[in-house]
ZAGUBA-649654 format. One record per residue (C-alpha): residue in three letters; x, z, y. Coordinates in steps of 0.2 Angstrom, whole numbers, plus 5000, padded with zeros to 4 digits. Layout:
N
- code, xx, zz, yy
- ALA, X, Z, Y
...
//
This chain:
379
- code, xx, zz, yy
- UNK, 5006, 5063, 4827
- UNK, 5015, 5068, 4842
- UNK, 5034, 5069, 4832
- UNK, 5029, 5051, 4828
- UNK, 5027, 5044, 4846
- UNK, 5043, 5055, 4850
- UNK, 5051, 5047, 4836
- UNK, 5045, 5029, 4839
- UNK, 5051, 5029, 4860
- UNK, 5067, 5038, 4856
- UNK, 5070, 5021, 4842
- UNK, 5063, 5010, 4855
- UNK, 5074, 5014, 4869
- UNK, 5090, 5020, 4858
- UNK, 5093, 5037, 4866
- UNK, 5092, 5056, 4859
- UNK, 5092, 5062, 4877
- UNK, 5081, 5062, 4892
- UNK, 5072, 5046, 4892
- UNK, 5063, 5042, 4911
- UNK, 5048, 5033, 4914
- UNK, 5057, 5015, 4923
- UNK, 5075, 5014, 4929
- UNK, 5083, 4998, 4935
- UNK, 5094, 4986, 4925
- UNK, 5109, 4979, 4935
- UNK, 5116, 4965, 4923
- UNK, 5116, 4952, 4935
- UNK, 5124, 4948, 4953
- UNK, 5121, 4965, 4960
- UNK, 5138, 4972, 4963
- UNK, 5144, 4951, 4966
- UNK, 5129, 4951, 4982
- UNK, 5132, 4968, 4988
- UNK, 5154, 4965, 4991
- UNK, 5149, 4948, 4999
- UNK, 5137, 4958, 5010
- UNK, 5149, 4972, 5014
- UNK, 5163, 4959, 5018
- UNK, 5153, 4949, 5028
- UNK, 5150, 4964, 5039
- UNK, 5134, 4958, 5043
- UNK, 5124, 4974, 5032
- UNK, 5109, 4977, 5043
- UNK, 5092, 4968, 5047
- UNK, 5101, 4949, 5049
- UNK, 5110, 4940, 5037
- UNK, 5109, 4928, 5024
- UNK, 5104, 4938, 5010
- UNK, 5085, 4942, 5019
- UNK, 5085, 4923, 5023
- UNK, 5087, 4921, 5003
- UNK, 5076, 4934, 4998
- UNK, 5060, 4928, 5011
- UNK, 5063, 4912, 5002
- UNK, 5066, 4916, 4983
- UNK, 5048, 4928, 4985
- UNK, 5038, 4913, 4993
- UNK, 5043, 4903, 4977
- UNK, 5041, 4918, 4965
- UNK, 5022, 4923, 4973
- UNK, 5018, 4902, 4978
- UNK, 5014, 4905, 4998
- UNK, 5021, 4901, 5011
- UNK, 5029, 4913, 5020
- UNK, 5036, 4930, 5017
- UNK, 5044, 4945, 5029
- UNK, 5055, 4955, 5021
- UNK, 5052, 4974, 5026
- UNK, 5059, 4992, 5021
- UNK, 5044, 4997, 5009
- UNK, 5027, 4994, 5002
- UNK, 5019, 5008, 5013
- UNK, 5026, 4999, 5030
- UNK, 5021, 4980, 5021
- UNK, 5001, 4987, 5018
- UNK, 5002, 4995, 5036
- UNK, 5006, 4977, 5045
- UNK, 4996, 4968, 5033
- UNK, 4982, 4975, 5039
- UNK, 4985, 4974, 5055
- UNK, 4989, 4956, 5054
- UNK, 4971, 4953, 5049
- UNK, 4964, 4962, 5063
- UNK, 4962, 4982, 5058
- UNK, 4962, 4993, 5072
- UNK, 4960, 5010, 5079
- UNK, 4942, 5018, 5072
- UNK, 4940, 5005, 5060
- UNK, 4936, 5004, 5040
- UNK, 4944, 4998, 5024
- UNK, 4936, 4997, 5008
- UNK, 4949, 5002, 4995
- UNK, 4951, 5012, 4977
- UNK, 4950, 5031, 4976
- UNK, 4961, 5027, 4960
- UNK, 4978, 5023, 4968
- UNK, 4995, 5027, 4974
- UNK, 4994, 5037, 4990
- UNK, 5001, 5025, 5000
- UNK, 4987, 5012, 5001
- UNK, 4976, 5025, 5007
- UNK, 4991, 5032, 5021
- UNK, 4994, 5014, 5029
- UNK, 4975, 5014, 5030
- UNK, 4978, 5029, 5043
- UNK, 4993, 5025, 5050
- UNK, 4982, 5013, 5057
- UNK, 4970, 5026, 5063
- UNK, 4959, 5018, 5053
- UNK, 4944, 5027, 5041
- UNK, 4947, 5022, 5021
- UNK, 4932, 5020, 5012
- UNK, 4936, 5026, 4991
- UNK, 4925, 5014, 4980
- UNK, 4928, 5015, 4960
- UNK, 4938, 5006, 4950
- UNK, 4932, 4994, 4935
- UNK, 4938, 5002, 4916
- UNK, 4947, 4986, 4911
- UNK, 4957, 4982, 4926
- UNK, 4957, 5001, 4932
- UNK, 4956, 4994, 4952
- UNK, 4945, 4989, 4963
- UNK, 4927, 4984, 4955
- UNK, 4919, 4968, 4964
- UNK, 4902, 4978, 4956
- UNK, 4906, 4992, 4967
- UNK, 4909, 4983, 4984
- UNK, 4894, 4973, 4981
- UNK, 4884, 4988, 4979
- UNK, 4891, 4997, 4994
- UNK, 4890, 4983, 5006
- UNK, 4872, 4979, 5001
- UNK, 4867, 5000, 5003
- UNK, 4880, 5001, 5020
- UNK, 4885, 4985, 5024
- UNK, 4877, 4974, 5041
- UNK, 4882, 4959, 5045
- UNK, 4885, 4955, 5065
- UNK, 4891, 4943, 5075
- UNK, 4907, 4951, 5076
- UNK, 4911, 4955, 5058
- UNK, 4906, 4966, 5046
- UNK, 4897, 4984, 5049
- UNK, 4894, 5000, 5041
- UNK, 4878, 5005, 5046
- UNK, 4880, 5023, 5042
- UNK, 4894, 5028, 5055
- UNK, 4893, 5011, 5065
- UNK, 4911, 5006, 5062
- UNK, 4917, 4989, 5059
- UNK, 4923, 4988, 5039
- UNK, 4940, 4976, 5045
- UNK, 4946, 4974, 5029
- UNK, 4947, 4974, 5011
- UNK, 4962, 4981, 5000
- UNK, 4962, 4979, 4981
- UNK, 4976, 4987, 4972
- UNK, 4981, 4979, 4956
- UNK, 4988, 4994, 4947
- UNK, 5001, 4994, 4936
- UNK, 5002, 4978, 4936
- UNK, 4985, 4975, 4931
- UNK, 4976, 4961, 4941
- UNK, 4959, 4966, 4947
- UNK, 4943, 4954, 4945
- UNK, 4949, 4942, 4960
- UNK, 4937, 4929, 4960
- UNK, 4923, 4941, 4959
- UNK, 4931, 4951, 4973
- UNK, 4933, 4935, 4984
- UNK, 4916, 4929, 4983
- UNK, 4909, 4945, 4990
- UNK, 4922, 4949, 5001
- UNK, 4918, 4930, 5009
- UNK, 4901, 4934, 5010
- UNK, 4902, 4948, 5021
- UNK, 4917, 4941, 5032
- UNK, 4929, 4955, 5026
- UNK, 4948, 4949, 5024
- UNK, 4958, 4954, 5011
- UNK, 4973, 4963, 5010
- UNK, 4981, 4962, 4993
- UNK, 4991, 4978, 4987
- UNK, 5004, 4967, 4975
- UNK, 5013, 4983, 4977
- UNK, 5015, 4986, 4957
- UNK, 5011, 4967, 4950
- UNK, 5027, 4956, 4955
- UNK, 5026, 4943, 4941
- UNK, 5008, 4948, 4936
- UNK, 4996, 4931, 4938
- UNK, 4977, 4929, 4939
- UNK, 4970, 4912, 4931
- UNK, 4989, 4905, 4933
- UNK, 4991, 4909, 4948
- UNK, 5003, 4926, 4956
- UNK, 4996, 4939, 4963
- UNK, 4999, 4942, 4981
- UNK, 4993, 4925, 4986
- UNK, 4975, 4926, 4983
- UNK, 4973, 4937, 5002
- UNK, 4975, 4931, 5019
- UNK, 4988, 4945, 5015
- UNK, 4999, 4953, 5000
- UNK, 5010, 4965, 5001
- UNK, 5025, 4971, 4986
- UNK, 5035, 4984, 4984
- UNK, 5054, 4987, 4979
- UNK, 5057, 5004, 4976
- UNK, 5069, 5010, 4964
- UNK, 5056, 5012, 4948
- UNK, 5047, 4994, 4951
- UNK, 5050, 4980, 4941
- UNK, 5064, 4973, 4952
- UNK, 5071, 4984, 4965
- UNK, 5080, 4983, 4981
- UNK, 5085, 5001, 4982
- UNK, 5069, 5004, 4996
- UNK, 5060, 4985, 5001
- UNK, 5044, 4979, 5003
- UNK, 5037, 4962, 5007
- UNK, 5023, 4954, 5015
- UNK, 5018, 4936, 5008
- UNK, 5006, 4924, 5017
- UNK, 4998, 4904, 5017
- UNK, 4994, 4909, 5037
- UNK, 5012, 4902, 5042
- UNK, 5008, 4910, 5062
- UNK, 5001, 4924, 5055
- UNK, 5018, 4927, 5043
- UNK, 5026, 4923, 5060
- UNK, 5016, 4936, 5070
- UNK, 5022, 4946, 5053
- UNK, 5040, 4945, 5057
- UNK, 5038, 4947, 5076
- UNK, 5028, 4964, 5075
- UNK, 5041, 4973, 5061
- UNK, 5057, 4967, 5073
- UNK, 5048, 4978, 5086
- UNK, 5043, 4964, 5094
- UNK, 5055, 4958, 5103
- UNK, 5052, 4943, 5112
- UNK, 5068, 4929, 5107
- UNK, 5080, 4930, 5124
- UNK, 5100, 4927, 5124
- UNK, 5101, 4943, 5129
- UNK, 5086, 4953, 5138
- UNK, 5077, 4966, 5128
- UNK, 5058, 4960, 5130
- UNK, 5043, 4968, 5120
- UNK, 5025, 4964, 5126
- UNK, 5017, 4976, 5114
- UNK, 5018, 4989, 5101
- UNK, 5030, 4983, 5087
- UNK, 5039, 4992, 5072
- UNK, 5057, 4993, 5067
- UNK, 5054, 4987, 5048
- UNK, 5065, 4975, 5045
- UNK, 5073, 4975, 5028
- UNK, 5094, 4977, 5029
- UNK, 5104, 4961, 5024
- UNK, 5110, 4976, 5011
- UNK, 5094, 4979, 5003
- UNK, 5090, 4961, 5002
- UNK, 5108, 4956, 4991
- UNK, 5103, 4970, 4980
- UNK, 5086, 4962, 4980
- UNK, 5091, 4944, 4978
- UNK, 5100, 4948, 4960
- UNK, 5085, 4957, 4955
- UNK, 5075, 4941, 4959
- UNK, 5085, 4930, 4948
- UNK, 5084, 4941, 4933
- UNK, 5063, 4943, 4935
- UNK, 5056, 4933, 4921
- UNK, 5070, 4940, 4910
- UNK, 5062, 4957, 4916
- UNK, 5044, 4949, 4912
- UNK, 5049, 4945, 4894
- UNK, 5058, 4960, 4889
- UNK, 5043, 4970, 4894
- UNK, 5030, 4961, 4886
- UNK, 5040, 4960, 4869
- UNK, 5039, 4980, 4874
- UNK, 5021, 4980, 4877
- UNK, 5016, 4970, 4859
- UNK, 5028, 4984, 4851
- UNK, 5018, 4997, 4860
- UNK, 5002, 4990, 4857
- UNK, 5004, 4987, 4836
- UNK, 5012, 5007, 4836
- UNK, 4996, 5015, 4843
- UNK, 4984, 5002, 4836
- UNK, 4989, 5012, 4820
- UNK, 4988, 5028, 4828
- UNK, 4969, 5025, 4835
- UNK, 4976, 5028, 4851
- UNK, 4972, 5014, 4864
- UNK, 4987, 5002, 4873
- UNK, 4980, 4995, 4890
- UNK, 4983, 4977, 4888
- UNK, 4979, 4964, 4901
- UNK, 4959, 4957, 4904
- UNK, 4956, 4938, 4899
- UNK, 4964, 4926, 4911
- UNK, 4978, 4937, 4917
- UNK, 4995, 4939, 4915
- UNK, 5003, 4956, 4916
- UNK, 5019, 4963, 4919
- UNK, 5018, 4981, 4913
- UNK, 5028, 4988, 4928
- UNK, 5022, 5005, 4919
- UNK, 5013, 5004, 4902
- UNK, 5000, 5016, 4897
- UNK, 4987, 5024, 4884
- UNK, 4969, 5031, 4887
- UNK, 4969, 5047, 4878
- UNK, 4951, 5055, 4871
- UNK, 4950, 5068, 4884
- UNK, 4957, 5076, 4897
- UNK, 4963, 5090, 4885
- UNK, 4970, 5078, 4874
- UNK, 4981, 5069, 4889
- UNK, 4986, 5088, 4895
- UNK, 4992, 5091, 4875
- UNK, 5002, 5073, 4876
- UNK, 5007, 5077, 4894
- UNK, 5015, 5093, 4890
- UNK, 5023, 5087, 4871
- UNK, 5032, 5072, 4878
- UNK, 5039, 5081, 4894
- UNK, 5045, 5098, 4885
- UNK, 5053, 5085, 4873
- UNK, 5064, 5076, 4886
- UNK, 5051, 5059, 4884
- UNK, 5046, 5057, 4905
- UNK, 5026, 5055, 4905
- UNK, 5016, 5054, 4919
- UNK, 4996, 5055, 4922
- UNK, 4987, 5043, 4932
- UNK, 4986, 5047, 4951
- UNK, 4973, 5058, 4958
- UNK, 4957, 5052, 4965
- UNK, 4959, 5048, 4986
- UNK, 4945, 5059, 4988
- UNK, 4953, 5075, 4980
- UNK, 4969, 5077, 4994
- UNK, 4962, 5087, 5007
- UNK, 4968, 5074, 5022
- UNK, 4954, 5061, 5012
- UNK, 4940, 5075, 5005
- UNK, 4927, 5069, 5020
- UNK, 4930, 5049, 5019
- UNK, 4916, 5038, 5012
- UNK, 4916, 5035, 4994
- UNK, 4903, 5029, 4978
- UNK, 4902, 5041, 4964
- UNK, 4919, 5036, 4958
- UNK, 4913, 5037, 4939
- UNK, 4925, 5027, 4930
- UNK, 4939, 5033, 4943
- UNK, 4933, 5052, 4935
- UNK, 4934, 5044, 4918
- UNK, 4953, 5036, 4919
- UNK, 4959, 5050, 4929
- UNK, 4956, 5063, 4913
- UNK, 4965, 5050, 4899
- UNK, 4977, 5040, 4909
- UNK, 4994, 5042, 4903
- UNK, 5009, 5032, 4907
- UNK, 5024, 5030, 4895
- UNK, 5042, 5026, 4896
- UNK, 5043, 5007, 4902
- UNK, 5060, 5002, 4907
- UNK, 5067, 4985, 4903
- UNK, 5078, 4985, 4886
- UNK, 5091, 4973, 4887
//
C-alpha cells in the first residue's frame, strides 16, 4: 500500500525527485514589489509596502487594525502582553503545538499551563479549560487565580493547528466566564474561517505567521490583528521599541522590542496576499483529492469540523498506531516523499517537564498517528 501513496503524491505533485512538505509559489508580483522596494531605497522597518500589508491583513482577517512584525514567535510574545501578561503569571495553552506558543509564554516569564487538545480540531478543548478552571481556577477581584500555586492565569492561548479552527464559541463562553482574555494563535490558519468568520479575530488578540513554509510567506513576518484600535496602537508602539514620536530625540519610557517587520518583507508579503484565495482553492481541490485517495485505502484524511473552513496549510492522516505512523514515517522519507509527525507533547521538552498539565489523553493519542503529508500549492 505504501508504493501506492508514493505513487499517488509523486502524480499529484508531478515530480520523480525529492518532494517537500510546503514550498512557496511565486507567480504573482514578487519580484515586481521587491525592485520597487530596492529602488525606492527605503528596505527597512518604514515604507509603503508595511503600510499596504497592515491594511491588506485587516481586510483579509475583518479587524481593525494590524502591526506587521518579523515573526509568529515575536507576534504571540506582544499579544500577550498587550492583554496584560506579566512576570510570574499563567497561560492556559495546548500541550499539542509548535514550540513557539509555549516559548513566547516564557519570554514573558510567564508559567504555561498544557491542557489537551479535542480529537476533531486537535487544539485546545473548551471541555478541558472548563474542567481545569472548575478543579484550579478562583475567581478574585483582580482576575482570574489558580488556586494550586496562587498565580494569576492572565490569559488564554488557543492554537488552531494546521489550519484547523478550534471550538471558538465554546472556548469564548468559558473563557468569559472566568475573565481570561484570549490570545488567538492564527499562526497556521490565515484564510481558515469559524461560522463565516476568520480566524484571528475572535480574541482581544491574534496573532499569524509568515515563515517560509506557511500558506503565504514573507520570507520571516508575523502579525498581530486587533478590534482594540489603542490596544493595536500600544501594539505598534511596544515592537518599535517604543519610541516615543519626537522630530528628532530618542525617547523610550519603557521596555519595548525592535520587531518591526522590514519594508522588504512586507513587498514580498503584499504579492503573497494578493494571490491567497487562489492559494485557498488550490489546496482544497488538494485536500478532496486526498481525501477520496485514502477513503479507499481505509486510512483517514483530517478534514475540517462542521461550521469551519479550513485551509490545509499542512494536510494529514491519522495512522492506526504509533508503529504504523513510524512504518509510514520511515517509507515515505527513505523514498524522497518529506513526512513529518505531529509535534511533541509541551510537557515532554525538559524546559516544560514541571509545568501544569491535565492528562493530555487525546494529545497522547494524536501524537502516536499524526502524520503530515506533502501540501504545497499546485499551480
Amino acid at each position: 500500500m505504501y508504493k501506492e501513496i508514493n505513487r499517488f503524491i509523486r502524480n499529484k505533485f508531478k515530480s520523480q525527485d525529492f518532494i517537500p512538505l510546503h514550498v512557496p509559489v511565486f507567480n504573482g508580483n514578487e519580484k515586481k514589489y521587491l525592485n520597487q522596494c530596492i529602488d525606492s531605497t527605503y528596505v527597512s522597518s518604514i515604507g509603503p509596502f508595511v503600510d499596504k500589508f497592515e491594511d491588506l491583513m485587516s481586510q483579509i482577517t475583518n479587524t481593525d487594525k494590524t502591526t506587521a512584525v518579523v515573526n509568529g514567535t515575536a507576534a504571540i510574545h506582544v499579544g500577550l502582553r498587550l492583554v496584560g501578561v506579566k512576570e510570574n503569571d499563567e497561560v492556559i495553552t495546548q500541550a499539542l503545538t509548535f514550540v513557539a506558543t509555549a516559548n513566547a509564554i516564557a519570554y514573558n516569564n510567564a508559567h504555561p499551563i498544557f491542557l489537551d487538545v479535542d480529537l476533531d480540531t486537535m487544539g485546545l478543548s473548551p471541555n478541558a479549560v472548563v474542567n481545569f478552571l472548575e478543579e484550579y481556577g478562583e475567581l478574585r477581584e483582580e482576575g482570574c487565580y489558580n488556586k494550586k500555586t496562587g498565580r494569576k492565569i492572565a490569559a488564554c492561548l488557543p492554537m488552531h493547528t494546521f489550519g484547523f479552527p478550534v471550538h471558538l464559541d465554546e472556548l469564548i463562553k468559558v473563557c468569559n466566564i472566568w475573565r481570561i482574555p484570549i490570545v488567538e494563535d492564527a499562526a497556521e490558519s490565515l484564510g481558515s474561517e469559524y461560522k463565516g468568520k476568520p480566524t484571528g479575530s475572535f480574541g482581544e488578540v491574534g496573532v499569524f505567521s509568515f515563515n517560509g513554509n506557511k500558506i503565504v510567506t514573507s520570507g520571516g513576518g508575523g502579525a498581530i490583528t486587533t478590534n482594540n484600535i489603542k490596544m493595536g496602537e500600544r501594539a505598534k508602539f511596544l515592537t518599535t521599541t517604543a519610541k516615543q514620536p519626537h522630530p528628532f530625540e530618542y525617547i523610550h519610557n519603557e521596555l519595548g522590542y525592535n520587531f518591526r517587520m522590514p519594508n522588504l518583507n512586507a513587498a514580498l508579503a503584499c504579492a503573497q496576499l494578493e494571490q491567497l484565495n487562489m492559494y485557498l482553492n488550490k489546496k482544497r481541490n488538494l485536500a478532496t483529492s486526498y481525501d477520496k485517495f485514502f477513503h479507499k485505502k481505509g486510512i483517514k484524511f483530517r478534514r475540517e469540523t462542521k461550521n469551519t473552513k479550513a485551509n490545509y496549510w499542512l494536510m494529514c492522516i491519522e495512522l492506526e498506531n504509533l508503529e504504523e505512523r513510524n512504518l509510514f514515517l520511515e517509507f515515505t522519507n527513505s523514498n524522497n516523499i518529506m513526512t513529518r509527525p505531529i509535534w511533541k507533547s509541551m510537557d515532554s521538552l525538559p524546559m516544560y517537564k514541571n509545568c501544569q498539565k491535565d492528562e493530555l489523553l487525546n494529545t497522547k493519542f494524536l501524537e502516536d498517528r499524526i502524520v503530515n503529508i506533502p501540501s504545497s500549492v499546485i499551480l
